[in-house]
C-alpha positions as CSV (number, residue, x, y, z in Angstrom):
1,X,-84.9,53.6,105.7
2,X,-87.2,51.4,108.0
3,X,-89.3,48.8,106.4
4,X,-92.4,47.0,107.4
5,X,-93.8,44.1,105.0
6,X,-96.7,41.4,106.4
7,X,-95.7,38.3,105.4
8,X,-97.7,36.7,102.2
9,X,-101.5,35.4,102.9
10,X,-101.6,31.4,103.3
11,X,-104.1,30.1,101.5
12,X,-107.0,30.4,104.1
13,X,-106.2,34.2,104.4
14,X,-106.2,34.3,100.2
15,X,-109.5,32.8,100.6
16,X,-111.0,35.6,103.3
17,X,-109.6,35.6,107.1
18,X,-109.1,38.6,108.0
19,X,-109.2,39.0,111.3
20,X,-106.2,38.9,113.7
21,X,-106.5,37.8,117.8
22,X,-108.3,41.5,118.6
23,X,-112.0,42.0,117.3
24,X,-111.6,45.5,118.3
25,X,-109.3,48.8,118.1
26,X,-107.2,48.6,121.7
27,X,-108.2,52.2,122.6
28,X,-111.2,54.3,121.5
29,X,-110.5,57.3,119.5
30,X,-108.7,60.0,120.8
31,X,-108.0,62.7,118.1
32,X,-111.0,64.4,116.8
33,X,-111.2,64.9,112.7
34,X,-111.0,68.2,111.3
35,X,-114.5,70.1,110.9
36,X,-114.7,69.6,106.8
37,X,-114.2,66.1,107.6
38,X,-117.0,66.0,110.0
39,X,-119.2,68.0,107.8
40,X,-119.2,64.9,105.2
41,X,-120.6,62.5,108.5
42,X,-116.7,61.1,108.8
43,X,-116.9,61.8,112.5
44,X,-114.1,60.0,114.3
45,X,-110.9,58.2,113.4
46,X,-110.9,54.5,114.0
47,X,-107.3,54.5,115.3
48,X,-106.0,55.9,118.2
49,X,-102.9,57.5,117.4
50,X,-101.9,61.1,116.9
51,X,-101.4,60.5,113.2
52,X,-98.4,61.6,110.7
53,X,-99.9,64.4,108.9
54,X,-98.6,65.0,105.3
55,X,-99.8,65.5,101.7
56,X,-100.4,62.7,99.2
57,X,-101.0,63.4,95.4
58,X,-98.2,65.8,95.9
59,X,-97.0,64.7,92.0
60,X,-99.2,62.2,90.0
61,X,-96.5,59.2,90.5
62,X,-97.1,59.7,93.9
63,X,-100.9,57.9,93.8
64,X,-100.4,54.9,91.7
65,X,-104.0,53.2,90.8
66,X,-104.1,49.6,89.4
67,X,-107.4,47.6,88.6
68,X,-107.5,43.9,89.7
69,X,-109.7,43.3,86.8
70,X,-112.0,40.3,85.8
71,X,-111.3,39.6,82.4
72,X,-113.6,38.6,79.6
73,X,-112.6,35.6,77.9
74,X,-110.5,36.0,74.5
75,X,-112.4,35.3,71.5
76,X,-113.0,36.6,67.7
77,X,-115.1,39.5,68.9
78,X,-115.6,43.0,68.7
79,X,-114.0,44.4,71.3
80,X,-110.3,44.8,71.6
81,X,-109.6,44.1,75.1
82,X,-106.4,47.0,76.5
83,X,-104.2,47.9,79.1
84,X,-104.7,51.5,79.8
85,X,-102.1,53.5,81.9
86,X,-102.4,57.4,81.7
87,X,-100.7,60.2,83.8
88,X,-103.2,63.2,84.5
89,X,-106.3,62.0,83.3
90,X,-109.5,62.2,84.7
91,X,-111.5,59.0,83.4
92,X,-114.5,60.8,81.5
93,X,-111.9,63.4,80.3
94,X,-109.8,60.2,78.7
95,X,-112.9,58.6,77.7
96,X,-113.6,62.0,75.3
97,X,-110.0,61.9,73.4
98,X,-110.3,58.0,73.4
99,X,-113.9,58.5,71.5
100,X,-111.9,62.1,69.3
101,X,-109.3,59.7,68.6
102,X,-111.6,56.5,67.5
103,X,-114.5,57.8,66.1
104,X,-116.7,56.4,68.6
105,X,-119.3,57.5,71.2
106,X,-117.7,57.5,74.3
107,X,-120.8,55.3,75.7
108,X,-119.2,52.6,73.0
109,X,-115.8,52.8,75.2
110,X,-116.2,49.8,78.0
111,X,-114.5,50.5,81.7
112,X,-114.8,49.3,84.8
113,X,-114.6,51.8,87.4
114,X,-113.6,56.2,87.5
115,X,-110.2,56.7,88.6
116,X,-108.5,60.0,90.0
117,X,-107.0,62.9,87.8
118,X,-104.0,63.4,90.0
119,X,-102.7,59.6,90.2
120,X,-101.1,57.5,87.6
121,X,-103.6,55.2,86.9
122,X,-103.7,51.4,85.3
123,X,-107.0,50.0,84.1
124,X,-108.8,47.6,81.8
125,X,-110.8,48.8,78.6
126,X,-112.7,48.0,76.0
127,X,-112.9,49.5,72.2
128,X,-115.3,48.8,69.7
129,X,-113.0,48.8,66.6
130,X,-110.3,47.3,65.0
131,X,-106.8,46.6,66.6
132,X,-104.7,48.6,64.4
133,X,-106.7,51.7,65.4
134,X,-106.7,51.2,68.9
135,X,-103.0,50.1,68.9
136,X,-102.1,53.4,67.0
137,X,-103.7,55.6,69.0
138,X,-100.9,58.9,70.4
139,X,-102.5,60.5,73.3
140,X,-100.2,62.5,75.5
141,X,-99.5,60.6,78.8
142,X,-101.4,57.4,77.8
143,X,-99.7,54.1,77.4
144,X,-102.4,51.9,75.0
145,X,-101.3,47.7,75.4
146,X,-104.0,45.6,73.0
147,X,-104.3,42.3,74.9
148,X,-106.6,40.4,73.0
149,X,-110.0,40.6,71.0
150,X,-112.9,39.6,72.8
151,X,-116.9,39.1,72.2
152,X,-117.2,40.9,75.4
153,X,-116.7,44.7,76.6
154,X,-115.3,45.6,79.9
155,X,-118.7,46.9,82.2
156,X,-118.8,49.1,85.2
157,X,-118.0,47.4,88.2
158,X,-116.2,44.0,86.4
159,X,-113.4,44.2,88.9
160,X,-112.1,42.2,92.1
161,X,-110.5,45.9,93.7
162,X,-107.8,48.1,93.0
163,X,-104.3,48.1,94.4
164,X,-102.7,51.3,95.3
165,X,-99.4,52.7,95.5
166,X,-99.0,55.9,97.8
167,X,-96.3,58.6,98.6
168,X,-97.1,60.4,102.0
169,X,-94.6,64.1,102.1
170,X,-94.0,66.0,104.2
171,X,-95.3,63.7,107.4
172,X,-93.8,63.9,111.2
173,X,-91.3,61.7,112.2
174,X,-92.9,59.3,114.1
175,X,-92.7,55.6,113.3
176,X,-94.5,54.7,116.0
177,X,-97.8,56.1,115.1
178,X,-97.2,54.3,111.7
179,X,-96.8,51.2,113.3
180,X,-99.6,51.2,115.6
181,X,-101.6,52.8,113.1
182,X,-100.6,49.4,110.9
183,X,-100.8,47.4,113.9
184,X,-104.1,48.6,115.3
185,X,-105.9,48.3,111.6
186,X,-104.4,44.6,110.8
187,X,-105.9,43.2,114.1
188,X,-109.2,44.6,113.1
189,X,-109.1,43.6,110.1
190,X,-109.9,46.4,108.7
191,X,-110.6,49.7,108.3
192,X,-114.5,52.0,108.4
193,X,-115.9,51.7,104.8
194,X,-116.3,55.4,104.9
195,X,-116.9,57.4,101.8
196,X,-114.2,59.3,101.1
197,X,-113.7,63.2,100.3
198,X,-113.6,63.0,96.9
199,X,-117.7,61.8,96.6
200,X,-118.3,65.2,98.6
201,X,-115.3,67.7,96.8
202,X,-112.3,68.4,98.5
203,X,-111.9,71.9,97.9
204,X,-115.4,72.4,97.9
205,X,-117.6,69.3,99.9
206,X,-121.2,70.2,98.5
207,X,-122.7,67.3,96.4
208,X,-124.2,65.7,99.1
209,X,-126.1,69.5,100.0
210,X,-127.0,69.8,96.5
211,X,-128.3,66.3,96.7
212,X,-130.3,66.9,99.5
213,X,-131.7,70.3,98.6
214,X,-133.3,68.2,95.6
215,X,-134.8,65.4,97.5
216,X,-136.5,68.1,99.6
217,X,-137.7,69.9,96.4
218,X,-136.2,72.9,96.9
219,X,-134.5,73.3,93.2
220,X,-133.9,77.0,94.1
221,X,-131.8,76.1,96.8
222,X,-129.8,72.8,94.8
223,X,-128.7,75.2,92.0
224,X,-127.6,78.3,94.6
225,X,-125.4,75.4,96.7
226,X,-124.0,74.7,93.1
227,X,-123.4,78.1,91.4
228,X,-123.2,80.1,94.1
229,X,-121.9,79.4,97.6
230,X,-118.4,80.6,97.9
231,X,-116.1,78.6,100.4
232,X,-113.0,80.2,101.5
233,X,-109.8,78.1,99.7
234,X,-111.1,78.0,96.4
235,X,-109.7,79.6,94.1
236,X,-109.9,83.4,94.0
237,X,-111.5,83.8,90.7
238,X,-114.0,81.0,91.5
239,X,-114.9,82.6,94.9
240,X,-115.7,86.0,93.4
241,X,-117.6,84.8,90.6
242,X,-119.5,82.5,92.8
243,X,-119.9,85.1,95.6
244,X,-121.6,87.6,93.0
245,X,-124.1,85.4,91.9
246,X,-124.7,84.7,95.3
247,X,-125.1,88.4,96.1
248,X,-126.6,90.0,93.2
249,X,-128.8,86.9,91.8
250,X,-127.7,88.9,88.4
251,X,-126.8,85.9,85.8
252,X,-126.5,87.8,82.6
253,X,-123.5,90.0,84.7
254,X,-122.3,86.7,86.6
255,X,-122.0,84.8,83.0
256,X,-119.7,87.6,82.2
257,X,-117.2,86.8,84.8
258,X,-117.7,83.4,85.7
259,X,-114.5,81.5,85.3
260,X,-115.0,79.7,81.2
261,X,-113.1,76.4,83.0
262,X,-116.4,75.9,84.9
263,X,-118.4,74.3,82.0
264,X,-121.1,73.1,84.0
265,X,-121.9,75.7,86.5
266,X,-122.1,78.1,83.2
267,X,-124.1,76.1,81.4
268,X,-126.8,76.5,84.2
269,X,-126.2,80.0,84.6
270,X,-126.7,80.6,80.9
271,X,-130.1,79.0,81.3
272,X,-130.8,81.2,84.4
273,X,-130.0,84.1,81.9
274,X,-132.9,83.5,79.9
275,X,-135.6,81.6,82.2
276,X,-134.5,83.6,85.5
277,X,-136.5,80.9,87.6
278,X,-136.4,78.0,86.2
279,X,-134.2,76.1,88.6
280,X,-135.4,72.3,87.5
281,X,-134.4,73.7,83.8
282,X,-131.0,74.5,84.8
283,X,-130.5,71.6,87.0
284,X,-131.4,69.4,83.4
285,X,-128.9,71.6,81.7
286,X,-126.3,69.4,83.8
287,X,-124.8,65.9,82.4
288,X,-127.3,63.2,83.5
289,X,-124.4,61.3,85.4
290,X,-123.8,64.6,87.2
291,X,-127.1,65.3,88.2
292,X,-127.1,61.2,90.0
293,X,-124.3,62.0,91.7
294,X,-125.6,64.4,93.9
295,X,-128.0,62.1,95.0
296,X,-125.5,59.0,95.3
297,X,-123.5,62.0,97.4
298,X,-126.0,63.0,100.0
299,X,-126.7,58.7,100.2
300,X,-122.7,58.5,101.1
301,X,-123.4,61.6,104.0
302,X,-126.1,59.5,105.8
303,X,-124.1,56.0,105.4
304,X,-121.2,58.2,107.2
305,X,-123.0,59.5,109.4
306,X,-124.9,56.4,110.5
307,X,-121.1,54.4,110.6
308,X,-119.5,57.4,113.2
309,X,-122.8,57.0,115.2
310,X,-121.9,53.1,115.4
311,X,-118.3,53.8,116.3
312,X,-118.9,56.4,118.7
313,X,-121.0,54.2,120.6
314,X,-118.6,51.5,120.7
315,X,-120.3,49.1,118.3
316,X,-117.6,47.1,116.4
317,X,-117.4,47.0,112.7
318,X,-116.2,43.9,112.0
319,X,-118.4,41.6,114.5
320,X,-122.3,41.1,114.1
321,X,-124.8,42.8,116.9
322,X,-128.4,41.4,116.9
323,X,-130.0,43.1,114.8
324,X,-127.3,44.1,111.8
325,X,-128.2,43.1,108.5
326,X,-125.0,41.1,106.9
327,X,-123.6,41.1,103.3
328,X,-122.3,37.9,102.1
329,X,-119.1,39.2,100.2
330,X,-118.8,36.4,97.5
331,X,-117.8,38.6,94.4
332,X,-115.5,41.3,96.5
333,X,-118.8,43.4,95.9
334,X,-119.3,45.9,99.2
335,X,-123.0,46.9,98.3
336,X,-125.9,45.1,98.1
337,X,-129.8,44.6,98.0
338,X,-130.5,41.7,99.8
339,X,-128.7,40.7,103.2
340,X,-129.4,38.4,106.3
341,X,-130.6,39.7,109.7
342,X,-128.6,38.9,112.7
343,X,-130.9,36.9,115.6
344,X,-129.8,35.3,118.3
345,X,-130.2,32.2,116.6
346,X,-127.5,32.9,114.2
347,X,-125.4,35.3,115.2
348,X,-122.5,32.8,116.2
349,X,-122.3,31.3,113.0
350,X,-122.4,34.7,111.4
351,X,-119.5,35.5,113.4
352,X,-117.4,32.9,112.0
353,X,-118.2,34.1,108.9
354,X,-117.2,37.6,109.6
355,X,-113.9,36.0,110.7
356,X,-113.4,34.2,107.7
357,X,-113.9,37.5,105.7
358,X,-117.2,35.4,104.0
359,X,-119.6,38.6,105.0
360,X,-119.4,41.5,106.9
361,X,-122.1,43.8,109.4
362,X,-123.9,46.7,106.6
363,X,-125.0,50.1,106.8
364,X,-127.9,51.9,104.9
365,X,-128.2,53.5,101.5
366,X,-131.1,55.3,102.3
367,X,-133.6,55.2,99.4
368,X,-137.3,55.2,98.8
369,X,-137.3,51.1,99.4
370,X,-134.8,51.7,102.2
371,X,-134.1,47.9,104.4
372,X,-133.5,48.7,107.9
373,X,-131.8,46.9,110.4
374,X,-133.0,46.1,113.6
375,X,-131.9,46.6,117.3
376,X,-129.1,49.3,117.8
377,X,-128.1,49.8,114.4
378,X,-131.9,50.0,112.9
379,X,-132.3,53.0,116.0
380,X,-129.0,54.4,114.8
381,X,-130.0,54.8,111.4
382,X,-133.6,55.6,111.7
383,X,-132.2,58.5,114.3
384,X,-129.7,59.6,111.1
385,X,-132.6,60.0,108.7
386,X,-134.9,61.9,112.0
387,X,-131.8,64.2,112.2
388,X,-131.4,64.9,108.2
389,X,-135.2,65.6,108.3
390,X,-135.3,63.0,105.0
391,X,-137.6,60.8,104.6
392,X,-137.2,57.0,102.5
393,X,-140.0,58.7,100.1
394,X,-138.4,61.6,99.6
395,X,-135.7,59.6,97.7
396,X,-138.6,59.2,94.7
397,X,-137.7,62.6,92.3
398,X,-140.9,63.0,90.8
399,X,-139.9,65.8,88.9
400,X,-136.5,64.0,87.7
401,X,-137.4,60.7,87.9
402,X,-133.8,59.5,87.1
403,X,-132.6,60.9,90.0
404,X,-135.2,58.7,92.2
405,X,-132.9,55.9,94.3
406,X,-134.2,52.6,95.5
407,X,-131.5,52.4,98.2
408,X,-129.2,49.3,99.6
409,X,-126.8,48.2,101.9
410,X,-123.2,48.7,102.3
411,X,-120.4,46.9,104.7
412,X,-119.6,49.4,107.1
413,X,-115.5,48.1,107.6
414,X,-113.3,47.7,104.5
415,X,-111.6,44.4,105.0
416,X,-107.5,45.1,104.4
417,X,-106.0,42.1,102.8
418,X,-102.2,42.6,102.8
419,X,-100.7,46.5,103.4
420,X,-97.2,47.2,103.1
421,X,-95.4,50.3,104.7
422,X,-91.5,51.9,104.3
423,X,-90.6,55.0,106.3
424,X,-87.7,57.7,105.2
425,X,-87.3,61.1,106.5
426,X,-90.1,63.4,105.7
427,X,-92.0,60.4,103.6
428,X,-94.0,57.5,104.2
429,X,-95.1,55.0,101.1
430,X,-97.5,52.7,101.5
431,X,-99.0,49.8,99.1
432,X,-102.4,48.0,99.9
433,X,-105.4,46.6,97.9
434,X,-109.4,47.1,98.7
435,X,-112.2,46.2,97.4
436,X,-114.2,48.3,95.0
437,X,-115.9,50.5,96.0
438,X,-113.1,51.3,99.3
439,X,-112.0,54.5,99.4
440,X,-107.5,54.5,99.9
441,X,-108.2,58.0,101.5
442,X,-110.0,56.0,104.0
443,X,-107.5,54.5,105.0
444,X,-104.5,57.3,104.5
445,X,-106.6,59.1,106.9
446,X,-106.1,56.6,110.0
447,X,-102.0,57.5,109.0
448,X,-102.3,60.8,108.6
449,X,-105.1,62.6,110.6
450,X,-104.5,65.7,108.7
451,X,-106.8,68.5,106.8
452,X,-109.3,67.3,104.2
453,X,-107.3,69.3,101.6
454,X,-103.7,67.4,102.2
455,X,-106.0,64.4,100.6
């Protein structure tokens, strides 16, 4: 077996400097992405190497998910305060046998961030009730550790990151690519803060087209994208089901076939049944954090898109241009509101910054009070939006006003504090931390260079 470890962080790297002695990748990008990766704006790879290949989430143990949380403070509260592991679990899956098992709404249950079905995941939550309760709780492939009472739940986004713990099968034997790979992403700094596939669907990528079918208006079109169009690689049951509706338009027949697994899709088809065109009706039949998704999907396309645009013209991601809008990055958190504009009167000092991993260069999260940046980025992004044929107004949903998004800014590079890598035959395992909000299979994808589906 060949190792790799980085040593420890000093103290000034603990405290943000990232940056090693070259600002940029050493060669521009030479393998092209795979066309459903391209479809969801991720354009080009960052490194230059041929990549490993491989598959991760292979078995559950094999994507290991742990929360750096920020704790509440102990107290005689309400809340019990618990370690969560599960095996298996998709987070609003767990959150329904956590509220079966307690008696509680699962809006009462307090957690930080969603986490994968197919990992083993380790996370910080909050319950409403009494210790003995939680504590007795016997949920197949959960492991529940009370910490402490608190007067304080756990809320979404009170975390620093999440580190991660990956098995890579099946790769190519090629060390070398792992180590420039390691190499090439250390002395950046970093890695694109793309979006990864599982915003979009990996089996089927299509939120961000239902998303953007809505801000257009064209409900008709949203709910076909959803309950209809069949992709080749789905499952076979799914694609004929899908590919009737499509065909026939006939939901009292398609309800008939339609696979019973795919609650939500039915659920809009049974309201098709009965109110044949009312596609708004059936898009409200969905779960309201659902429906904001699509939007918050079709957002993530246009940040990608506008972030390969940058790379392929050779813009760095982790150095300030005139005209970038910077995030200062004082809680860990990579999206904001507010941000300072790059001028030649400031961009040294904002440099130094960017070294010392205190802010970093932003993309747009196009909404209807979208901030654009100036110079080359502000054209980049404005040319995105021409291209999409969107408009920042379009992003105000009259009809669902919940679905309307203000827009903000995200860093465009996903600063990499420590990453640890061990090769044996056939296998790769790798152990990092990001940020929240920073996608792993962003960064698997620099190692592996593979199809959308092997992530």
């Amino acid at each position: 077996m060949i190792e790799h470890r980085k040593e420890e962080l000093t103290e000034e790297n603990q405290m943000g400097s990232y940056l090693g002695p070259h600002p940029r990748p050493p060669h521009p990008p030479r393998k092209v992405p795979p066309l459903k990766e391209r479809e969801i704006g991720m354009e080009v790879f960052f490194t230059s190497t041929p990549g490993v290949g491989g598959r991760i989430k292979v078995y559950p143990e094999d994507f290991v998910v742990e929360e750096i949380p920020r704790l509440p403070p102990p107290g005689d509260g309400k809340y019990v305060i618990a370690r969560v592991e599960s095996r298996g679990w998709e987070t609003n899956a767990l959150l329904k046998k956590f509220s079966a098992a307690l008696s509680i709404p699962v809006g009462a249950i307090g957690f930080a961030g969603m986490k994968d079905k197919r990992a083993v995941t380790r996370q910080i939550m909050s319950f409403p009730c009494s210790i003995e309760n939680v504590s007795g709780m016997n949920i197949r492939n959960v492991r529940v550790e009370v910490m402490y009472r608190s007067y304080s739940p756990i809320f979404r986004g009170n975390l620093e990151g999440n580190r991660f713990e990956v098995v890579v099968r099946d790769i190519a034997d090629d060390i070398e690519s792992v180590r420039k790979t390691a190499e090439e992403i250390e002395n950046a700094g970093g890695f694109p803060n793309f979006f990864g596939v599982q915003r979009f669907g990996v089996v089927r990528p299509i939120t961000h087209l239902v998303g953007k079918h809505i801000l257009r208006g064209d409900m008709k079109k949203a709910v076909m994208t959803y309950i209809g169009n069949p992709i080749k690689g789905e499952d076979g049951e799914d694609y004929r089901a899908r590919k009737f509706i499509e065909e026939s338009m006939d939901f009292e027949e398609g309800l008939k076939i339609y696979p019973r697994r795919l609650v939500f899709e039915r659920q809009m088809i049974e309201h098709l049944s009965k109110k044949k065109e009312d596609w708004q009706g059936a898009l409200k039949k969905l779960p309201r954090n659902l429906s904001v998704m699509f939007v918050h999907a079709y957002q993530s396309y246009i940040f990608n898109r506008v972030l390969s645009m940058r790379l392929k013209m050779g813009i760095p991601v982790n150095e300030a241009i005139e005209g970038d809008i910077v995030i200062t990055f004082e809680n860990g958190d990579v999206q904001s509101r507010k941000g300072i504009k790059v001028k030649k009167s400031n961009i040294e000092k904002i440099n130094r910054q960017i070294r010392k991993g205190n802010c970093f260069p932003s993309g747009i999260i196009a909404g209807y009070d979208s901030n654009f940046a100036d110079g080359k980025m502000g054209e980049i992004e404005r040319k995105v939006m021409e291209e999409e044929g969107i408009n920042p107004e379009d992003f105000l949903v009259h009809d669902i006003p919940f679905l309307s998004s203000k827009g903000m800014r995200r860093i465009i590079i996903s600063p990499l504090k420590r990453i640890n890598w061990s090769m044996e035959k056939g296998m790769l395992k790798l152990s990092f931390s990001l940020s929240k909000g920073c996608y792993a299979t962003s960064l698997l994808r620099e190692f592996m260079k593979g199809d959308i589906k092997n992530y």
